[in-house]
N, C-alpha and C positions, 0 to 999 in steps of 0.2 A: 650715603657717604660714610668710608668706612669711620671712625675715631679716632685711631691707630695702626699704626703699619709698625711692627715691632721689628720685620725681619723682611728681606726682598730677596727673591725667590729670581727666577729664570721668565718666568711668567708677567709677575709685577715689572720686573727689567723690560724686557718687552712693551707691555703696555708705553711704560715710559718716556723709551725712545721713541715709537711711534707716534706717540701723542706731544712730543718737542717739536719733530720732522714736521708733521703737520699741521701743529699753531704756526710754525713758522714760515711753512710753505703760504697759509694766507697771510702774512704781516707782514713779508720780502718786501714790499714796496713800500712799508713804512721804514725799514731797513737802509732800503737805497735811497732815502729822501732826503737820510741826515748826511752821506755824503758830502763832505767840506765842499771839495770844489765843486759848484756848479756847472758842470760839464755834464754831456749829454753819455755819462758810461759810467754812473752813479751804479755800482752792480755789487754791492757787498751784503747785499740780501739775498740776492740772488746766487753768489758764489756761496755762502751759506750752505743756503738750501740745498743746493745741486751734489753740494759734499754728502748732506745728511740724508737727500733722497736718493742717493746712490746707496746707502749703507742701507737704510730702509729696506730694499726691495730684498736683501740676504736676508731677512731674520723670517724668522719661522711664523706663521697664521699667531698661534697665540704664545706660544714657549712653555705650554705646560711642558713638563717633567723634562726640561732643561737646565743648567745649572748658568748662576749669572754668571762665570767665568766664560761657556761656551756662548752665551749672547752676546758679553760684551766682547771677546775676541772677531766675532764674527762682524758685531756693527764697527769695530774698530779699525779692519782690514779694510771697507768697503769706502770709510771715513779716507783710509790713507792713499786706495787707488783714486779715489772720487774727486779727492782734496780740488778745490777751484780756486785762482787767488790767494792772496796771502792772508786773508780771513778764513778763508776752508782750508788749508795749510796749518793755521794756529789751532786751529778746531780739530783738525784730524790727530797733531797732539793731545791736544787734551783727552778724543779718549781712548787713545794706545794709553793714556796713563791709565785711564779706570781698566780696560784691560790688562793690564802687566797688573794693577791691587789686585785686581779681582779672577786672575789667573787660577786656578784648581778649586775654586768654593764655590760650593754649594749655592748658598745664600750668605745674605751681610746682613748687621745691625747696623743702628746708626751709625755707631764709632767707626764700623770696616769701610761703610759708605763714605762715611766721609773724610779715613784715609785715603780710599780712590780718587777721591776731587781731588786732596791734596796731591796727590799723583801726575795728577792732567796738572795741574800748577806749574809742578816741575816739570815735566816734558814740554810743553810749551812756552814756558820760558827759554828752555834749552834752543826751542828752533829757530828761533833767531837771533842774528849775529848779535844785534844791540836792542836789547830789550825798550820799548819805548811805553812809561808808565803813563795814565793816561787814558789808555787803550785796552782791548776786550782782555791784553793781561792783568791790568791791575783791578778790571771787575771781577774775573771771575777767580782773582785769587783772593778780593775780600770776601767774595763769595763763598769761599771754600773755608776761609780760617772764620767764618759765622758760622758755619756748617758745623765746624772740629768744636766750637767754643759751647753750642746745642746739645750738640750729642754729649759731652764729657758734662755734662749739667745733666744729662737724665733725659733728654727728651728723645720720643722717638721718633722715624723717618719722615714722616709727613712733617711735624712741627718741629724739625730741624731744617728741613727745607724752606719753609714758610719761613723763620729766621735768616735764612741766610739769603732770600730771597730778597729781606726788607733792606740788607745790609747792601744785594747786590743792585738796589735800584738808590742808595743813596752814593754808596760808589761811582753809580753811573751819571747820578747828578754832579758830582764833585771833576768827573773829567773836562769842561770847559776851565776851571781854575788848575788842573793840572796842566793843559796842553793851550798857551795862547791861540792857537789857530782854529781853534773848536769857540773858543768866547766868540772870537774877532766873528764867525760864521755865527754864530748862536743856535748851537746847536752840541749835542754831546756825541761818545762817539759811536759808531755808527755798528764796528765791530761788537761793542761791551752790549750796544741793544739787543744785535742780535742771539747773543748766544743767553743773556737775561728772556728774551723772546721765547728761547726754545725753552729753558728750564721754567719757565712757567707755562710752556702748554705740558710740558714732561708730568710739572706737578698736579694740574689739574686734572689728566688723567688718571693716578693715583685717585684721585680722592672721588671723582666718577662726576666731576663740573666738566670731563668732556668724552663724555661717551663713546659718538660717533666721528671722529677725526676724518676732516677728507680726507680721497684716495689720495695717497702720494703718487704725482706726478713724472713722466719722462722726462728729460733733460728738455728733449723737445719739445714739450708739453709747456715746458713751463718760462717760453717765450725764449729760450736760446737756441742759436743753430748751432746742432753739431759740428764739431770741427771735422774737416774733410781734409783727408793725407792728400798730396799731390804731388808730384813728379817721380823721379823712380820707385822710388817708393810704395805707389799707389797701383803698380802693373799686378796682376792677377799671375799666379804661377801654378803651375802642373802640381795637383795633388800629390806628394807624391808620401806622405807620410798621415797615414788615415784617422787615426785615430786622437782626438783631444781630449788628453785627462785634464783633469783637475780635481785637485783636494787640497786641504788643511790637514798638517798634523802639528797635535797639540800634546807638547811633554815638558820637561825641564833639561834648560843645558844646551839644548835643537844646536847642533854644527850643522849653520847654513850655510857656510863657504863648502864643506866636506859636500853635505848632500847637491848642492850648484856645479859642483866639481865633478863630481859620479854620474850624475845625471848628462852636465856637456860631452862626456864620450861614451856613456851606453844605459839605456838600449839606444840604438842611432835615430835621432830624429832634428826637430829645429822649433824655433818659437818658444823656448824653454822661459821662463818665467818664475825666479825662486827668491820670495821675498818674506820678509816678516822678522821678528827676533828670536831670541833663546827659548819662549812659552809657545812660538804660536808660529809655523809657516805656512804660505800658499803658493804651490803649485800648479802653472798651467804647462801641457809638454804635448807637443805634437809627436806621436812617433806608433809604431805598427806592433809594437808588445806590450800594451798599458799594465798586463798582471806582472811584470817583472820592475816596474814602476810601482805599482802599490808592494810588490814582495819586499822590495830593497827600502821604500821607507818605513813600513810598518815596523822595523827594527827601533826606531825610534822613538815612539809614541805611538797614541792612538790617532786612527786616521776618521776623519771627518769628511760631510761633505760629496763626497765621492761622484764624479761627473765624466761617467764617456759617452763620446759622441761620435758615431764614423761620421765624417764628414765628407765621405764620398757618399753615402747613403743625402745628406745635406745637399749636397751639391746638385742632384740631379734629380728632380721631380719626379721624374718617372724611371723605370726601369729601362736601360738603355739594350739593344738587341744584342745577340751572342758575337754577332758581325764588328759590330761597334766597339764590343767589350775586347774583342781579339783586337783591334786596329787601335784602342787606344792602349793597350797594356804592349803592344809594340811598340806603339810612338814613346810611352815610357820607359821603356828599355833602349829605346836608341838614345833619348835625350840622357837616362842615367849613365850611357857610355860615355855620350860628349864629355870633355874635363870639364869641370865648372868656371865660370868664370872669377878670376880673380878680385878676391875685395881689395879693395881701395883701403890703405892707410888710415885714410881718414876723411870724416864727410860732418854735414854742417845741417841741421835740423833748424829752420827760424821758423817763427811766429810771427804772420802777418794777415791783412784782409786788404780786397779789394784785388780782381785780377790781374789789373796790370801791372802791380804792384808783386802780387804772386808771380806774373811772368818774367819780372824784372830777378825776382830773389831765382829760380829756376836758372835766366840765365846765367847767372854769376855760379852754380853750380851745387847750391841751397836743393835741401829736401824741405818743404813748405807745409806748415801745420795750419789751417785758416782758423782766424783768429786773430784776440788784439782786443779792443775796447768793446766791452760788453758780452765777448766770445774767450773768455778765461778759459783755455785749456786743461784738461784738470791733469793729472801724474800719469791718469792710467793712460790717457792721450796719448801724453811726452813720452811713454816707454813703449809701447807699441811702434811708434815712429820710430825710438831708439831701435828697437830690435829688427825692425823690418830695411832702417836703412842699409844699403850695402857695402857697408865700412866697415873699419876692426873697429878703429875708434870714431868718438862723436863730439863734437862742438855744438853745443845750442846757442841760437840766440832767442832769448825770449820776447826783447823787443818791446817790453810794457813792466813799468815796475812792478803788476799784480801780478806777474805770470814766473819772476825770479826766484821765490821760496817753491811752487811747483816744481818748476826746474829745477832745483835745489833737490828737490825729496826725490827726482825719477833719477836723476844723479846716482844719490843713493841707493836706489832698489835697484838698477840697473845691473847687468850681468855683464855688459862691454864698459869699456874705460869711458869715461865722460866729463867731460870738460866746462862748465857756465860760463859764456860771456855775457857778464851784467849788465847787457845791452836793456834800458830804457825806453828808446823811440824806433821807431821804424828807418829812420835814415841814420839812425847811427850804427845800426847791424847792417846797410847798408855800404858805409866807409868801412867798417868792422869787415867785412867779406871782402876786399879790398886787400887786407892781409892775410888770406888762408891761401893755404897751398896744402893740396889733397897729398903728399908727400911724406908731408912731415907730422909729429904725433900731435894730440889733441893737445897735448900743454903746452907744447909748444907753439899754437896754433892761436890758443886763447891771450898768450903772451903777447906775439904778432897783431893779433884782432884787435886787442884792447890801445895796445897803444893806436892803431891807424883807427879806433872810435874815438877817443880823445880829443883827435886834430879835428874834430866836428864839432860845430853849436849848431844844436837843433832848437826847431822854434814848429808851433802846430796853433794853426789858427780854427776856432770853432764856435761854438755858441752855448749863450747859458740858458739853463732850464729855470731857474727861479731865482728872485728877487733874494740879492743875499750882502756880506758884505765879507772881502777877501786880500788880503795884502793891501787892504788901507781901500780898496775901490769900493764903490757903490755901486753895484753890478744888477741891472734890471733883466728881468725875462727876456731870452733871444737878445739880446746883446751878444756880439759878436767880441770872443776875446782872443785878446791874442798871450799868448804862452811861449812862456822862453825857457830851455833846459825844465820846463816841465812844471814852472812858476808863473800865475798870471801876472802881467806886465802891463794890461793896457786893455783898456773894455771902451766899448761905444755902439753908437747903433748901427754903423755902415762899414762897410766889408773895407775898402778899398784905404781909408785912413788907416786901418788897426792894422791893415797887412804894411803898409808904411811905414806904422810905427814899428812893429814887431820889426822888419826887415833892421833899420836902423839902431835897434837896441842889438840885434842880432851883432852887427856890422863892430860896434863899439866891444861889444864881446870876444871878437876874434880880435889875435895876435897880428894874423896876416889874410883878410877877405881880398878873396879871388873869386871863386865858382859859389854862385847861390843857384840850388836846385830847387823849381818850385814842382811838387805833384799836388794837382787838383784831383780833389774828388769826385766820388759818383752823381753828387747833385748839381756840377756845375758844367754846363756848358762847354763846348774846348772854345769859343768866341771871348765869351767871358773871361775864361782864363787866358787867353792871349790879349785882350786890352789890359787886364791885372796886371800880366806881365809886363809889357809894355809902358806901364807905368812906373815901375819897381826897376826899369832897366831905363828913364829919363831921369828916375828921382836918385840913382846910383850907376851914373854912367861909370866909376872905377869897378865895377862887379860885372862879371861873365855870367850873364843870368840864362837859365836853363832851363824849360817850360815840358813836364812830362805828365799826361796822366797818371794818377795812381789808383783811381778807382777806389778809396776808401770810404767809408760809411763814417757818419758825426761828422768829420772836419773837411771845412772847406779847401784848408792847403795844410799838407808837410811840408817843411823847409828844412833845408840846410843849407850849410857855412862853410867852406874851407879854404 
């Protein structure tokens, strides 16, 4: 074990991250444990992790003779496509900030280290609308001013982090008395553990308490399914532009609007991808002259990275015959004559699970991300979808409060106009689609959406995983609760009262109740849910009650109000 660490190097950086990703990939489930509410999509370990193993898998075997600015730029891009939730969101700020410190050096002392943290401080408080203290920002910013208070004392990297470690786990005690709903659960918060989680598997690699760190894990791997595109979106199209660059270039000053701009009309290609700040951009760009692509940015900085792939070579396993080759570079020529088909104005990207519920957001004229509780889409998801939908401009509905700062940041990386509707539940991007019209522009669109989400009270009935206490309830294992606007309302052990009650509190919350939509889930019978119904329509004969599959995972019923 070393004594000292005077100075961290590209190498040491490395180990680091490595060994955070990886303590933290085994402790995610003690992560999602402390989850407040009791519901079965406790996943902010998990979001987490999936941010930080996504960055992981860029950095280099060991990082010798790399500089910490070029690791940390590289774990920081992978942090900001990867971001999962609004814990992997806050996280992938934090460290774009140690990237933008730690931008052109070398190596850091303490003091540089631990102006980087304080860096991530500020960027992550920046990315959200309303800072809520409490929470993984006010650990990890005691965290950082133990860090500053260390190093400016003399100590060096190891025993500046141990310091701020001690500071970051009495912080993390201290968030029950900061945030009532963390006491009333008995439990602290859940974000502040996790990212305390990773900086001490970070640190213990340092000091060689953790050698061998698991492999970091797939996405899939690590008990989440991929989100899967569907509806237009998800059709397969003619090769017709062969080659996929991608790179980093890394300078000062980077005009990433200029270079987004140069790139949209030549060399000619599609799937253009130009994200990043003034130190540090990443380029992905379909198109058939990739050396006119590294010529034109190499102006800029140094380039990084560097990745082409013919993806016609990809595509086909084997070598297709001369016959073959003549017939399809025909069919490609005829289809390049046809005029292209005109894009649409504007089109609608939601976030949902469960298929009938996917075929439901399709027919309303939705491109469909799968996803929702416990399936956090992460940015690079939401921009892939952004780019591949066939519209100028784009409306999301994210449809889960974890998934809105995502959509927030692909917003921002986005190269097409885009639009956020703050949509929460699945039946409120539901009413929310209600007012689009593929016509008109995306703000205009979110304008229209929001208000026709409004005229909805949503209510989701499901079950709890552990024995806890919440809005004043005594909430037992598998208790079925009921939830209104996103609040528990009413816990007990049988299905058919709690949806009763929720209906009725639902009922008291509308202005004007007419139509309550019920969609059952994948676990429930359609018999079942038609005597539920049935009930819900003798115990509220003034309500037009409406019985539709939705095919969801966790929750017994979505509802709505209007």
């Amino acid at each position: 074990m070393p004594e000292t660490i005077n100075r961290l190097d590209g190498a040491l950086l490395c180990k680091f991250l490595r060994g955070g990703c990886s303590y933290l990939g085994e402790h995610k489930e003690e992560v999602n444990a402390l989850n407040v509410f009791p519901v079965p999509d406790g996943d902010t370990g998990i979001n987490m992790y999936l941010t930080v193993s996504s960055a992981a898998e860029k950095l280099p075997a060991s990082g010798e003779g790399l500089s910490v600015g070029k690791v940390a730029g590289d774990f920081s891009m992978g942090t900001l496509m990867g971001a999962r939730g609004n814990s992997g969101v806050i996280l992938s700020q934090i460290f774009r900030g140690l990237a933008v410190s730690m931008n052109g050096q070398e190596s850091l002392d303490a003091l540089g280290f631990a102006a980087a943290l304080q860096k991530g401080v500020d960027l992550s408080y920046k990315s959200v609308m309303k800072p809520v203290e409490g929470t993984i920002l006010t650990v990890f910013r005691e965290y950082a001013a133990a860090a500053e208070e260390a190093a400016r004392a003399g100590a060096d990297i190891v025993d500046m982090l141990l310091h701020a470690a001690q500071a970051g786990e009495e912080s993390l005690a201290r968030t029950p008395e900061i945030l009532p709903v963390l006491k009333e659960a008995g439990v602290v918060d859940a974000g502040g553990k996790g990212i305390l989680v990773f900086l001490a598997g970070a640190l213990a690699s340092l000091t060689g308490e953790y050698i061998q760190p698991a492999p970091v894990a797939k996405p899939a791997e690590a008990g989440k399914a991929a989100p899967v595109l569907t509806g237009a979106a998800a059709c397969d199209s003619e090769i017709e532009f062969a080659f996929c660059t991608q790179l980093l270039i890394h300078g000062e000053n980077l005009p990433l609007e200029t270079i987004r701009e140069h790139l949209s009309q030549t060399p000619p290609g599609d799937s253009l991808l130009v994200v990043g700040d003034e130190n540090i951009i990443k380029i992905h760009f379909h198109n058939n002259q990739p050396w006119k692509v590294l010529e034109y940015c190499s102006q800029f900085g140094s380039l990084h990275d560097i990745i082409i792939d013919n993806m016609r070579d990809q595509h086909h396993e084997t070598q297709i015959s001369a016959a073959e080759a003549a017939a399809a570079e025909a069919a490609a020529a005829e289809s390049a004559a046809r005029p292209a088909e005109p894009l649409a104005p504007c089109g609608v990207i939601a976030v949902c699970s469960g298929q009938e519920m996917i075929d439901l957001y399709q027919e309303l004229g939705a491109v469909v991300i799968s996803g929702g509780q416990t399936m956090n889409p992460s940015a690079e998801d939401l921009l892939r979808a952004i780019d591949e939908c066939p519209a100028e401009e784009i409306v999301i509905l994210p449809n889960n409060s974890n998934i809105i700062l995502a959509a927030d940041q692909a917003k921002q990386l986005a190269e097409k106009p885009v639009e956020v509707v703050r949509s929460k539940f699945v039946t409120q991007g539901i009413s929310a689609m209600m007012g689009f019209d593929s016509e008109q522009s995306a703000e205009k669109n979110r304008h229209a959406m929001e208000s026709a989400a409004a005229a909805t009270v949503n209510g989701e009935l499901t079950y709890a995983v552990r024995d806890t206490k919440c809005n004043g309830f005594e909430i037992k294992d598998q208790d079925v609760l009921a939830l209104l606007q996103g609040d528990i309302v009413d816990c007990g052990p049988e299905l058919a009262p709690m949806l009763l009650s929720l209906v009725g509190k639902m009922a008291e919350a509308s202005s004007q109740p007419e139509l309550l939509s019920l969609f059952y889930g994948n676990d429930m019978q359609e018999d079942e849910a038609e005597a539920l119904s049935q009930q819900v329509q003798e115990a509220f004969p003034e309500l037009d009650v409406e019985l539709r599959p939705g095919g969801q995972p966790l929750y017994y019923f979505l509802v709505s109000l209007e």
